[in-house]
C-alpha positions as a LaTeX table, in Angstrom:
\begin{tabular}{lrrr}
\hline
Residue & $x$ (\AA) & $y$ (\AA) & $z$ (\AA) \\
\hline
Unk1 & 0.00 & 0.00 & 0.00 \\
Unk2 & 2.91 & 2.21 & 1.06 \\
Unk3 & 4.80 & 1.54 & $-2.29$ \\
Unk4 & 1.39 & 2.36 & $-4.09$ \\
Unk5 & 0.68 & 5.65 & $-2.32$ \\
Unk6 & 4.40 & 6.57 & $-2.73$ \\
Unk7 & 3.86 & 5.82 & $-6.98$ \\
Unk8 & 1.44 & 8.20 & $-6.82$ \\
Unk9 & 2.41 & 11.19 & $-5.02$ \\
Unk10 & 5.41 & 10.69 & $-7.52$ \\
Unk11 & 3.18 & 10.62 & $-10.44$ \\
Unk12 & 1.20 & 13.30 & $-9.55$ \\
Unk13 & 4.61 & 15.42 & $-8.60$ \\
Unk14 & 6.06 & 14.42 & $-12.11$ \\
Unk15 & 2.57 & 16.17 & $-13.93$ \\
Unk16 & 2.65 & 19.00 & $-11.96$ \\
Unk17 & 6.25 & 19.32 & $-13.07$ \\
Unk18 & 5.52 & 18.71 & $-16.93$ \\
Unk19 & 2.54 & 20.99 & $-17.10$ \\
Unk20 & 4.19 & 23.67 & $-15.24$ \\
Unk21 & 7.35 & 23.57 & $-17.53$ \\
Unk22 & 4.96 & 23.76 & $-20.92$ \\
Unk23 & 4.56 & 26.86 & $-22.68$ \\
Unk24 & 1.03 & 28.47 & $-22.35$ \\
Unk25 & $-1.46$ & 27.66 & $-24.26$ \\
Unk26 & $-4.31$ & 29.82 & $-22.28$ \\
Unk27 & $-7.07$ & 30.79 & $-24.58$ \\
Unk28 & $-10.70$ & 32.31 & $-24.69$ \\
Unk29 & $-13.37$ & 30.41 & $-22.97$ \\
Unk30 & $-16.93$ & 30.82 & $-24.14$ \\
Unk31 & $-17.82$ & 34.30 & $-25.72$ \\
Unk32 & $-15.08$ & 36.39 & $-26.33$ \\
Unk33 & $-15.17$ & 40.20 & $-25.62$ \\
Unk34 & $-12.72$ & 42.69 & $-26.65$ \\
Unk35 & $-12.68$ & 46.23 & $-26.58$ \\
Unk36 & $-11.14$ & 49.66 & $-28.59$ \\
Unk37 & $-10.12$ & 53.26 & $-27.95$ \\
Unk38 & $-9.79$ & 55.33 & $-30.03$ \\
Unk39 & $-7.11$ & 59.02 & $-29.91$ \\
Unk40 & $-10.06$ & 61.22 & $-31.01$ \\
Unk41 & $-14.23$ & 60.94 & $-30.31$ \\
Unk42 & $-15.75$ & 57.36 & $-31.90$ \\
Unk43 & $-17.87$ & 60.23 & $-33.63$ \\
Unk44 & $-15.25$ & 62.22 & $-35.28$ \\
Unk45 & $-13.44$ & 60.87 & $-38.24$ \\
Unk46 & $-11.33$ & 58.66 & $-38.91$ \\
Unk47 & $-12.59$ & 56.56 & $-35.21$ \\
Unk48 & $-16.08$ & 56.88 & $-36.76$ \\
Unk49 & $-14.83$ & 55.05 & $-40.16$ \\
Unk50 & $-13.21$ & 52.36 & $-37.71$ \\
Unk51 & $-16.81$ & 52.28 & $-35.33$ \\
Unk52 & $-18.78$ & 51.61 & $-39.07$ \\
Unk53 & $-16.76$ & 49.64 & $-41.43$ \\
Unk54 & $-14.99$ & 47.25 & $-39.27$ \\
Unk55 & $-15.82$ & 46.73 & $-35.48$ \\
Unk56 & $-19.67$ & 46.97 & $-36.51$ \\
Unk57 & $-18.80$ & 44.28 & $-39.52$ \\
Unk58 & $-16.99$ & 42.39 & $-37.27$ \\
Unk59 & $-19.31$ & 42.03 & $-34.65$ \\
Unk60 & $-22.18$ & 41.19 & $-37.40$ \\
Unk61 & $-20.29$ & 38.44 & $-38.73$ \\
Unk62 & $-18.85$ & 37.36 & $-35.48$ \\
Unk63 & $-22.85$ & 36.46 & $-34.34$ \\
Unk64 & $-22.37$ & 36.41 & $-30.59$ \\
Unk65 & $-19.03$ & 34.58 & $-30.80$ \\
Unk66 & $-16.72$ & 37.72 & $-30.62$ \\
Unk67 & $-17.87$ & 40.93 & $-29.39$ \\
Unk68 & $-15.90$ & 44.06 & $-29.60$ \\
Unk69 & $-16.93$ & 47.61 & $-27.41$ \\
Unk70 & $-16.00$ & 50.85 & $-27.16$ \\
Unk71 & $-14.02$ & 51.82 & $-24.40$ \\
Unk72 & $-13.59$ & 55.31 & $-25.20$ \\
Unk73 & $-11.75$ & 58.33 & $-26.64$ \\
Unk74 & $-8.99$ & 60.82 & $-25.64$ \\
Unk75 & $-11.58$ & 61.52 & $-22.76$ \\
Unk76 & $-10.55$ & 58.16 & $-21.73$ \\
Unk77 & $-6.93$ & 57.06 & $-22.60$ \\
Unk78 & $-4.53$ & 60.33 & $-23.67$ \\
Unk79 & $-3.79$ & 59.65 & $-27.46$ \\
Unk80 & $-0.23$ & 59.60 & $-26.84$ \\
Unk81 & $-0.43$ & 56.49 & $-24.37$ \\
Unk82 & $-2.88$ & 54.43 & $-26.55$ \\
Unk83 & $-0.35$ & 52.58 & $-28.24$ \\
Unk84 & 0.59 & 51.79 & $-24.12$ \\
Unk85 & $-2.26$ & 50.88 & $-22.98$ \\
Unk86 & $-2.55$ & 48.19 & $-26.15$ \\
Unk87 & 0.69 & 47.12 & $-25.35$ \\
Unk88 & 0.51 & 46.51 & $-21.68$ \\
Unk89 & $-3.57$ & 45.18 & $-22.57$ \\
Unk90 & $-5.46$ & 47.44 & $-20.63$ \\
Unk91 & $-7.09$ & 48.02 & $-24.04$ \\
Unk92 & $-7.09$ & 45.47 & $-26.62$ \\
Unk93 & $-7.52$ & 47.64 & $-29.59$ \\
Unk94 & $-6.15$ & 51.10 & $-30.24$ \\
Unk95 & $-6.78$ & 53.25 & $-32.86$ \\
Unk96 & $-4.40$ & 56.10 & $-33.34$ \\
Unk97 & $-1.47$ & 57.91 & $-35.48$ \\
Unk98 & 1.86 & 55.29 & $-35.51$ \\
Unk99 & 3.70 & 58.44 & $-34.68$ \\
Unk100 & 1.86 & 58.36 & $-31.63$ \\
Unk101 & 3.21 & 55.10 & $-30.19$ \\
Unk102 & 6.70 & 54.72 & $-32.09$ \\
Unk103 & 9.11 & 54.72 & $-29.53$ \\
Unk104 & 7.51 & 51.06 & $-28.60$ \\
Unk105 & 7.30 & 50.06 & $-32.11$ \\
Unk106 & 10.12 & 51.79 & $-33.47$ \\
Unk107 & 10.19 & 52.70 & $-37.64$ \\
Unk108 & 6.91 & 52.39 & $-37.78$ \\
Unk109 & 6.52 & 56.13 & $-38.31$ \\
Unk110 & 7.36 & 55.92 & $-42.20$ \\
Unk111 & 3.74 & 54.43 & $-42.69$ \\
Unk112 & 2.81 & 57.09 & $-43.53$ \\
Unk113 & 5.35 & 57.95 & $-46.40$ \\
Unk114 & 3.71 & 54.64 & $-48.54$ \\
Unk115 & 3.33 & 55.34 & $-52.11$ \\
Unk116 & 1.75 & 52.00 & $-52.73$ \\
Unk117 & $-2.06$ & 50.64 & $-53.49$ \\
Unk118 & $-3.15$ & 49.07 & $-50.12$ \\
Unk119 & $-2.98$ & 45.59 & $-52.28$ \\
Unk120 & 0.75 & 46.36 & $-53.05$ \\
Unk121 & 1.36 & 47.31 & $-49.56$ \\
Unk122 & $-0.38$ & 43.67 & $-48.58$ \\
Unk123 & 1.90 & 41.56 & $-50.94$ \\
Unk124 & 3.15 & 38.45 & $-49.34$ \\
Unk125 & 6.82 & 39.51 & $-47.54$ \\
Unk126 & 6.08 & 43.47 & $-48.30$ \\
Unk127 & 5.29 & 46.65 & $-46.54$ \\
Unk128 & 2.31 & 45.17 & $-43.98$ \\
Unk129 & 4.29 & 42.54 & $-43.29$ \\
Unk130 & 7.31 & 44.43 & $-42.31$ \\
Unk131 & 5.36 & 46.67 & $-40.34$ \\
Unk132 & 3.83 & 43.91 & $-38.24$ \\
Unk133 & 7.01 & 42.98 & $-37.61$ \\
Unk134 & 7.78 & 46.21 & $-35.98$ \\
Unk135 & 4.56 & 45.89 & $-34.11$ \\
Unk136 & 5.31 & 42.49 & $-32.55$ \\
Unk137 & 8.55 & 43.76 & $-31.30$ \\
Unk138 & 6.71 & 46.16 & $-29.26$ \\
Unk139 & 4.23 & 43.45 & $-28.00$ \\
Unk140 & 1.39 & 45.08 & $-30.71$ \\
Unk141 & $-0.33$ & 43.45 & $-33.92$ \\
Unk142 & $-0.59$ & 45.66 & $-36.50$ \\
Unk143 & $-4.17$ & 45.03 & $-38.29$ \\
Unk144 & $-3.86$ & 47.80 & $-40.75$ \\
Unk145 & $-4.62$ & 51.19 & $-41.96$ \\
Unk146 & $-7.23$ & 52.95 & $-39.64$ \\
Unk147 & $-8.50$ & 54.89 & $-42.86$ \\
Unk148 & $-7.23$ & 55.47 & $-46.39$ \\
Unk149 & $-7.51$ & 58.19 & $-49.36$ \\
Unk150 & $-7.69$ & 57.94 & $-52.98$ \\
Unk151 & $-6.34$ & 61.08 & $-53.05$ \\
Unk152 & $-3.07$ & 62.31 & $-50.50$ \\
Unk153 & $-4.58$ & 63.17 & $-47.28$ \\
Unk154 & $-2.75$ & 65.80 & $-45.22$ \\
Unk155 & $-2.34$ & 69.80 & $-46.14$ \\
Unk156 & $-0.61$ & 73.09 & $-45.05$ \\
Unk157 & $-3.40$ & 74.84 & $-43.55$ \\
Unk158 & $-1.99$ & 78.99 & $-43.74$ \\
Unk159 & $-2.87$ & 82.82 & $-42.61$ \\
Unk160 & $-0.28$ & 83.86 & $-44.86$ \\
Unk161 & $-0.03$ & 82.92 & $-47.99$ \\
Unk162 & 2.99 & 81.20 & $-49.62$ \\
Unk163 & 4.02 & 81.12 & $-53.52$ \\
Unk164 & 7.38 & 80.10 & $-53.52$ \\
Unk165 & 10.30 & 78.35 & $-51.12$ \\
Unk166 & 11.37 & 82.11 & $-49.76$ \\
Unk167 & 7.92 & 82.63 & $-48.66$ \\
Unk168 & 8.56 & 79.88 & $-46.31$ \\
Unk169 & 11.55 & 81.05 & $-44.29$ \\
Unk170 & 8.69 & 84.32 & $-43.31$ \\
Unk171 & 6.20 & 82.11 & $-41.60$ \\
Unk172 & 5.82 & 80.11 & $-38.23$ \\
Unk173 & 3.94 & 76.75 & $-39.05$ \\
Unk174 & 2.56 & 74.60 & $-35.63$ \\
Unk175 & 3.23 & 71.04 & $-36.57$ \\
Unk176 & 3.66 & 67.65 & $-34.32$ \\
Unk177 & 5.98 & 64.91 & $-34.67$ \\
Unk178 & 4.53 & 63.71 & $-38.07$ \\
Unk179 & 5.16 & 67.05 & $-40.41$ \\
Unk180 & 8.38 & 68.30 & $-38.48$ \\
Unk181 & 10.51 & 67.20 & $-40.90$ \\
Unk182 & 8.54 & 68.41 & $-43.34$ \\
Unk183 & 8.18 & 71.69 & $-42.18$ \\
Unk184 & 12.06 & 72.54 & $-41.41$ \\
Unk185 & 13.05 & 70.77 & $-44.73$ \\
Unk186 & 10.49 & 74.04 & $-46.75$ \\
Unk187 & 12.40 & 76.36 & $-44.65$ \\
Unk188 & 9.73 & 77.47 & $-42.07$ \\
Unk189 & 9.64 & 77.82 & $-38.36$ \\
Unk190 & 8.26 & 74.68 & $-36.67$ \\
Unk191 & 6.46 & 75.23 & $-33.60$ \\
Unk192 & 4.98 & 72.20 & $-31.51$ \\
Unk193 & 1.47 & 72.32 & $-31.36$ \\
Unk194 & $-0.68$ & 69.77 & $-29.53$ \\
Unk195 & $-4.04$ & 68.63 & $-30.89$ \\
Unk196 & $-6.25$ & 70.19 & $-28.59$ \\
Unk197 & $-4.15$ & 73.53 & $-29.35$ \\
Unk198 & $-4.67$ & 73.83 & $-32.85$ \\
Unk199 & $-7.84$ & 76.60 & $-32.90$ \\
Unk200 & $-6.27$ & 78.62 & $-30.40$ \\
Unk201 & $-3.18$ & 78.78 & $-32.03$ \\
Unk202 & $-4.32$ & 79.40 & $-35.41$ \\
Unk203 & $-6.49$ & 82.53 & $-34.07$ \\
Unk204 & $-4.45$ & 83.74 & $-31.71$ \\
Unk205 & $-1.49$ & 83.89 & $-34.44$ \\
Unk206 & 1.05 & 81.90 & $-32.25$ \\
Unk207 & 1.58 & 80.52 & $-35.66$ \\
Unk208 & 1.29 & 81.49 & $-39.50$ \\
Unk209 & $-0.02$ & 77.87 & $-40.08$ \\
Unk210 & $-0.80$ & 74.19 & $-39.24$ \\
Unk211 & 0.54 & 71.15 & $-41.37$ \\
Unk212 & $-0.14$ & 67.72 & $-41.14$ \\
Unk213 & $-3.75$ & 67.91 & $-40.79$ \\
Unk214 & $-6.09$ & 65.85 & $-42.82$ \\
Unk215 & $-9.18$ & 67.88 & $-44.44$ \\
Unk216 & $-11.83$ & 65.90 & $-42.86$ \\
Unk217 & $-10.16$ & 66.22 & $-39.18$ \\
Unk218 & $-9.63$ & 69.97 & $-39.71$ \\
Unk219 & $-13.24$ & 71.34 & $-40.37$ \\
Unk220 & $-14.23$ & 68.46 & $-37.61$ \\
Unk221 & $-12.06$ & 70.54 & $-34.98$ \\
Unk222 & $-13.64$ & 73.76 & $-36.92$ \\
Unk223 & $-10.44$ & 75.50 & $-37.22$ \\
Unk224 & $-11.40$ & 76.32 & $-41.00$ \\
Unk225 & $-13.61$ & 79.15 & $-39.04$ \\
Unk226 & $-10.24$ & 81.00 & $-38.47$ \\
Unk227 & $-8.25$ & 79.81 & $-41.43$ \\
Unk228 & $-7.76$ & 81.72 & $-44.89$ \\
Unk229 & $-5.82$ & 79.77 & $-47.30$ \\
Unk230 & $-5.16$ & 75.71 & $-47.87$ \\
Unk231 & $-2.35$ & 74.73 & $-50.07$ \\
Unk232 & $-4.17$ & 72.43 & $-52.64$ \\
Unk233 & $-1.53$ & 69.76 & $-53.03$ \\
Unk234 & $-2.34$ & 66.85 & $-50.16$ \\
Unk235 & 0.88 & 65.09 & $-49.40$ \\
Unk236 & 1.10 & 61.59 & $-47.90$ \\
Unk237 & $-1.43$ & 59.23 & $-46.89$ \\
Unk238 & $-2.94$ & 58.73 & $-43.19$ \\
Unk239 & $-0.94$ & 57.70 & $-40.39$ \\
Unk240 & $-3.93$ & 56.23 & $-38.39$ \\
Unk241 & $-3.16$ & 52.27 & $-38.07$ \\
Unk242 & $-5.51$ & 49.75 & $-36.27$ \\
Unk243 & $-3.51$ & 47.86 & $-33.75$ \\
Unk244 & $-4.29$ & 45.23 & $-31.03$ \\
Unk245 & $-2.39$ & 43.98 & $-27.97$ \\
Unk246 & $-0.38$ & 41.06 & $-29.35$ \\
Unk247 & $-1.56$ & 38.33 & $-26.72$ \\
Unk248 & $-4.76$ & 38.72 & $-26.79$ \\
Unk249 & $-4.16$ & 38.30 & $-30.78$ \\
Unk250 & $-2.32$ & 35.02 & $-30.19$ \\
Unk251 & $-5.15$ & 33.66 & $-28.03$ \\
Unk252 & $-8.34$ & 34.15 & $-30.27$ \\
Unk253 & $-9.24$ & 30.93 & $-32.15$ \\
Unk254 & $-8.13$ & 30.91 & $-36.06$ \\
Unk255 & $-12.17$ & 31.57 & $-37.46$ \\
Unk256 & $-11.99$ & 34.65 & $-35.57$ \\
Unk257 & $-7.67$ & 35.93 & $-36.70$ \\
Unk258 & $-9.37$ & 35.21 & $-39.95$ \\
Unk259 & $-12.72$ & 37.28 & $-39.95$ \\
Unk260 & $-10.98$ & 40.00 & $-38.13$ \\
Unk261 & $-8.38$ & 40.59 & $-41.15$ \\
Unk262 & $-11.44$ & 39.77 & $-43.83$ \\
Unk263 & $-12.98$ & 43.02 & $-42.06$ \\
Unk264 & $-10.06$ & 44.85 & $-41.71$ \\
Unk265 & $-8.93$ & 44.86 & $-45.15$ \\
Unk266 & $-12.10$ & 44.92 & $-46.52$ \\
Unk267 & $-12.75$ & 48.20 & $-44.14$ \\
Unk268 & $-9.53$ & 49.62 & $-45.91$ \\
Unk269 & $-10.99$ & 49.65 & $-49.02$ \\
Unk270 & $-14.24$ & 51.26 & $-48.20$ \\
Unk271 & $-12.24$ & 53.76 & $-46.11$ \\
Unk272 & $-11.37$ & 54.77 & $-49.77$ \\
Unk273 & $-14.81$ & 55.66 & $-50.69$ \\
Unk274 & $-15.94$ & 57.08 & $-46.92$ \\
Unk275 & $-13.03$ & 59.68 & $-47.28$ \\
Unk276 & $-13.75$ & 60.60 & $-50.52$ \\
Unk277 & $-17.44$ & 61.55 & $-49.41$ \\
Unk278 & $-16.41$ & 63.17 & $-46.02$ \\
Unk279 & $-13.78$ & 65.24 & $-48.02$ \\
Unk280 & $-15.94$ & 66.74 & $-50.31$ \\
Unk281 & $-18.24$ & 67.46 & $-47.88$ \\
Unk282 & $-15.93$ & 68.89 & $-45.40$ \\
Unk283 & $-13.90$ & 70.78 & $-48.31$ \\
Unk284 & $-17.32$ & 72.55 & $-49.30$ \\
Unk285 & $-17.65$ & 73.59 & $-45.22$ \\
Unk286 & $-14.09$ & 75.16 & $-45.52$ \\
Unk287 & $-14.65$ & 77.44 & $-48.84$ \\
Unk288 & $-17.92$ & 78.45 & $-48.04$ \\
Unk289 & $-16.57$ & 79.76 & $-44.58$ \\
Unk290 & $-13.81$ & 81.42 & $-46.68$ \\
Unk291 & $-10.70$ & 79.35 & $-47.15$ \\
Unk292 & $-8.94$ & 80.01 & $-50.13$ \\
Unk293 & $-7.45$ & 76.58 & $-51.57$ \\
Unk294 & $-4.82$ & 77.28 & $-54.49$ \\
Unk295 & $-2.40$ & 75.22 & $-56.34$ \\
Unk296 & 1.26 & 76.38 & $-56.42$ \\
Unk297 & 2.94 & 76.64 & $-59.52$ \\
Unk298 & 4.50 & 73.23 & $-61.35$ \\
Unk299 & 7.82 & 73.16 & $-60.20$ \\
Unk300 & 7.09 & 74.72 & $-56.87$ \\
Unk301 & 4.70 & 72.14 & $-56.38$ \\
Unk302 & 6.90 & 69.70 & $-57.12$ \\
Unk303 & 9.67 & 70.95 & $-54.51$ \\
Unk304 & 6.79 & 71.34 & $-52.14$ \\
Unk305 & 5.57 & 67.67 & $-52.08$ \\
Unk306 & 9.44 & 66.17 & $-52.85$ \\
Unk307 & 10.66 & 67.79 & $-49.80$ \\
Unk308 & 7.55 & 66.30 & $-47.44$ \\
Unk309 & 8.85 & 62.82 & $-48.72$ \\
Unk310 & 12.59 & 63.41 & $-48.71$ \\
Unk311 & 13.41 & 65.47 & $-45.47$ \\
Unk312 & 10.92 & 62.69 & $-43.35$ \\
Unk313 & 12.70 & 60.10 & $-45.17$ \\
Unk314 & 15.90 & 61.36 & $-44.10$ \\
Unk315 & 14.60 & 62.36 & $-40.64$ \\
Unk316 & 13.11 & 58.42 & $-39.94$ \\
Unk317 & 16.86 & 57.33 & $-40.84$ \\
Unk318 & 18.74 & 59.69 & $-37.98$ \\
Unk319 & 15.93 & 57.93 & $-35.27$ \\
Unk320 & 15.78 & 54.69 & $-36.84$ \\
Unk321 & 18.61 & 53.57 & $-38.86$ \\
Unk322 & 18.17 & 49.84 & $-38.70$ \\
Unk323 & 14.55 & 49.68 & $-39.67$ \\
Unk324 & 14.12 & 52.66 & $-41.89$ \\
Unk325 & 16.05 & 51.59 & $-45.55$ \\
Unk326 & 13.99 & 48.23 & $-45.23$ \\
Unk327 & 10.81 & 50.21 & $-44.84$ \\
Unk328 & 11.42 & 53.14 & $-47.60$ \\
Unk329 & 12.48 & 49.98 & $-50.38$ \\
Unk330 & 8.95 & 48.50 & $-49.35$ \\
Unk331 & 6.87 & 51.39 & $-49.56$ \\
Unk332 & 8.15 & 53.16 & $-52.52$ \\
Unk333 & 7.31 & 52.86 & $-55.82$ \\
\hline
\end{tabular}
């Protein structure tokens, strides 16, 4: 009996030993529920776009098996710590600029320099792919683009208006992290100028001019009220990506991986069509309130846009010289 008992407690020791050495394997029990935040208002573009073509189609097509909530907006989590608080999974989706969260995912910040067709970018070993590398290095899965445009999507926003590269060194433009580059490489001032500070600054004339701000957001925030003039030559595409913490990723069944990406890049392409409609309604809001949009002429346009590219091409590779050539090969034509 001894002998038996002592078999046993050894066999018993000897599971507890295997299972505890075995990697986890933990995953969703029963109905799964996941939630987003988003770095502006789930009412304001682009988190609107992101509320109506993908977490409402997922949670269609999910029927009860995966459900995905809001959890809020800036109200909620500061933009600036979204890509944190995926990271760490006190959120499990974040919506929200990649030059918001790059120092945990760093590179990741040339995004937004793509000159490809989102089914160029999605080629087997290209540009997504890379980028999700990035992502899992800073514990993140990169789903994709948060919204996309047909057309270019950010513009110089000005009080003064500028006809050639002189003009520039004359004027004061409030930028963030995104168009800093940018701005320095057409010889203005760059001023740092928060999201929430944008009106103030524009009609207060702490600054001559705001760039890197997407037509749609712009009139949203109503700052059109107290702008003149909108150089009409859009440069790059959005930086908004979709992004969820990388374990709860690895723990949803494969049905579920799979109908979240069939909804995510299906949601890129109607962001296409959504931002085409929002623009021209938000572009009609703008003139009729006053703004002035004008085309420069050919070859100062094309020093205008070359510059946005080249100087934030050149400013990724100071910050991130391993990741950077890899990323500008994938993303350019």
């Amino acid at each position: 009996m001894k002998k038996l008992a002592l078999l046993m407690v050894l066999g018993f020791i000897s599971f507890v030993l295997v299972v505890g050495m075995a990697p986890s394997t933990a995953v969703y029990a029963g109905p799964i529920e996941l939630n987003w935040a988003g770095f502006v208002p789930n009412t304001s573009p682009p988190a609107s776009g992101v509320q109506q073509l993908f977490i409402d189609k997922v949670n269609e097509r999910a029927k009860g098996e995966l459900v995905i909530k809001y959890r809020g907006g800036p109200e909620t989590f500061p933009p600036h710590d979204l890509g944190k608080a995926a990271q760490k999974g006190v959120v499990d989706i974040g919506v929200a600029p990649v030059g918001f969260y790059e120092p945990i995912a760093p590179g990741i910040g040339g995004a937004q320099l793509t000159q490809l067709t989102l089914e160029e970018e999605r080629k087997p070993g290209g540009g997504y792919d890379y980028l999700n590398d990035l992502h899992k290095a800073g514990g993140l899965f990169y789903l994709g683009r948060g919204t996309f445009s047909k057309e270019d999507y950010f513009y110089l926003w000005l009080n003064k208006k500028v006809d050639k590269p002189e003009d520039f060194q004359k004027i004061r433009i409030g930028t963030g992290t995104g168009s800093r580059a940018a701005v320095i490489g057409w010889g203005a001032v760059a001023v740092s100028v928060g999201m929430g500070e944008y009106f103030q600054a524009m009609e207060r004339g702490v600054v001559d001019g705001l760039a890197g701000v997407p037509l749609t957001t712009y009139v949203s925030m109503g700052i059109h009220e107290v702008t003149k003039y909108c150089v009409d030559h859009p440069y790059w595409q959005s930086t908004v990506a979709v992004f969820m913490n990388l374990d709860s990723w690895n723990k949803l069944p494969k049905n579920l991986k799979e109908l979240i990406m069939e909804c995510q890049i299906q949601a890129e392409k109607d962001f296409i069509a959504l931002d085409a409609k929002d623009r021209a309604v938000a572009r009609k809001k703008a003139e009729t309130a006053g703004v002035e949009f004008y085309k420069l002429a050919p070859d100062i346009a094309k020093w205008f846009l070359d510059t946005a590219y080249n100087a934030t091409w050149d400013y990724q590779m100071k910050r991130f010289p391993k990741e950077t050539p890899r990323l500008r090969e994938l993303l350019s034509k």
